[in-house]
C-alpha positions as CSV (number, residue, x, y, z in Angstrom):
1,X,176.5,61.6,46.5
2,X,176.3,64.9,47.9
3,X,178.5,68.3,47.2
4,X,178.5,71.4,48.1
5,X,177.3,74.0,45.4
6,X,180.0,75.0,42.7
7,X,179.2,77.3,39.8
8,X,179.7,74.2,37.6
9,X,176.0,72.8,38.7
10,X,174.6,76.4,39.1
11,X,172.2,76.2,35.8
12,X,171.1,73.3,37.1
13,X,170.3,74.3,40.8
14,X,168.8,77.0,39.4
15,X,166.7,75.2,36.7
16,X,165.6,72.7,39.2
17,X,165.0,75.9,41.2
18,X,161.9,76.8,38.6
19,X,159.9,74.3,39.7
20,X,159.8,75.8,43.5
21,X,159.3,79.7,42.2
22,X,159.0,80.4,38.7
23,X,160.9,83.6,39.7
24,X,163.8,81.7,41.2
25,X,166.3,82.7,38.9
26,X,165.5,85.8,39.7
27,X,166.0,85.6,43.3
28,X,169.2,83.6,43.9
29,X,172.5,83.9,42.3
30,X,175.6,82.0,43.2
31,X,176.6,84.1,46.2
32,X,172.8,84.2,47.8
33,X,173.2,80.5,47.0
34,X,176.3,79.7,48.8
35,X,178.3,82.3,50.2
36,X,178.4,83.6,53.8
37,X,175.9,82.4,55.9
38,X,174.1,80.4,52.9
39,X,175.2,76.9,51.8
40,X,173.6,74.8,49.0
41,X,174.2,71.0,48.9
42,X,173.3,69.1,45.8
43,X,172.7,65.8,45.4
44,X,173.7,63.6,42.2
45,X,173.7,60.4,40.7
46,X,175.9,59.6,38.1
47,X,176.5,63.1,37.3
48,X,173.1,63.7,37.0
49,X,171.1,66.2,39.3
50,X,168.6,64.2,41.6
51,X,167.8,68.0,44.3
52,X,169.2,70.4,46.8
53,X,169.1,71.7,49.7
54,X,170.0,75.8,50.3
55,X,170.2,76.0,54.2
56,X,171.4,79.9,56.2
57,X,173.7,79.3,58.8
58,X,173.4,81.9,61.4
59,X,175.9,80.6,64.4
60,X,173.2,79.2,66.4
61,X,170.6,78.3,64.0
62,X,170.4,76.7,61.2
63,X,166.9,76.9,58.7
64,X,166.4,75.6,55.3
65,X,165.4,78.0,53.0
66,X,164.8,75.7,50.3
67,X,164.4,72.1,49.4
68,X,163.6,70.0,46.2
69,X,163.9,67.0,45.0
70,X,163.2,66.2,40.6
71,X,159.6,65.2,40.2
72,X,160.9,62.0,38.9
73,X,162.9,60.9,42.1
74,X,160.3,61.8,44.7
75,X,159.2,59.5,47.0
76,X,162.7,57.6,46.8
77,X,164.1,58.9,50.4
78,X,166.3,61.6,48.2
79,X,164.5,64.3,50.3
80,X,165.6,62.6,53.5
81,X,168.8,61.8,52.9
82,X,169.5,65.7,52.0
83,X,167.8,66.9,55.6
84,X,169.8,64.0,57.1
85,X,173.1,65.2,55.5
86,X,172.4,68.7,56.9
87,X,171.5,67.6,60.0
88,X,174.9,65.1,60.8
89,X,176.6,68.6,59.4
90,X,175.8,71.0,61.1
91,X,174.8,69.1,64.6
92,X,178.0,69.5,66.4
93,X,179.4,72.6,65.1
């Protein structure tokens, strides 16, 4: 299923984060992660931490800023279903 970002999963965002930038936790905290114009959806599996997706919503566009998926679970249409989720989100707002 997929949530939007609470501190609760924050370590692990931001674990799973290393493998995009080394420097990642760094770089993002919570609120770059999901306040404002950023949101971060996660995606789990029995309570476990499959990726994420950390899009900036700026009124009439929408980017993601980052995107990853567990080495383990890649290649299983996790990726997909994460760009699909933001897409049927944001779409018709």
């Amino acid at each position: 299923m997929i949530f939007e970002l609470t501190e609760h999963d924050l370590d692990n965002v931001v674990k799973l984060g290393t493998e995009l930038n080394y420097n990642f936790p760094n770089l993002y905290t919570y609120e770059s992660l999901n306040l404002g114009v950023n949101k971060t959806f996660i995606l789990k599996n029995n309570n476990t931490l499959i990726g994420f997706i950390h899009v900036q919503d700026l009124d009439d566009d929408v980017s993601i800023i980052n995107i990853i998926v567990k080495k383990e679970f890649r290649h299983l249409g996790y990726g997909d279903k994460l760009i699909k989720y933001v897409i049927e989100k944001y779409i018709n707002k």
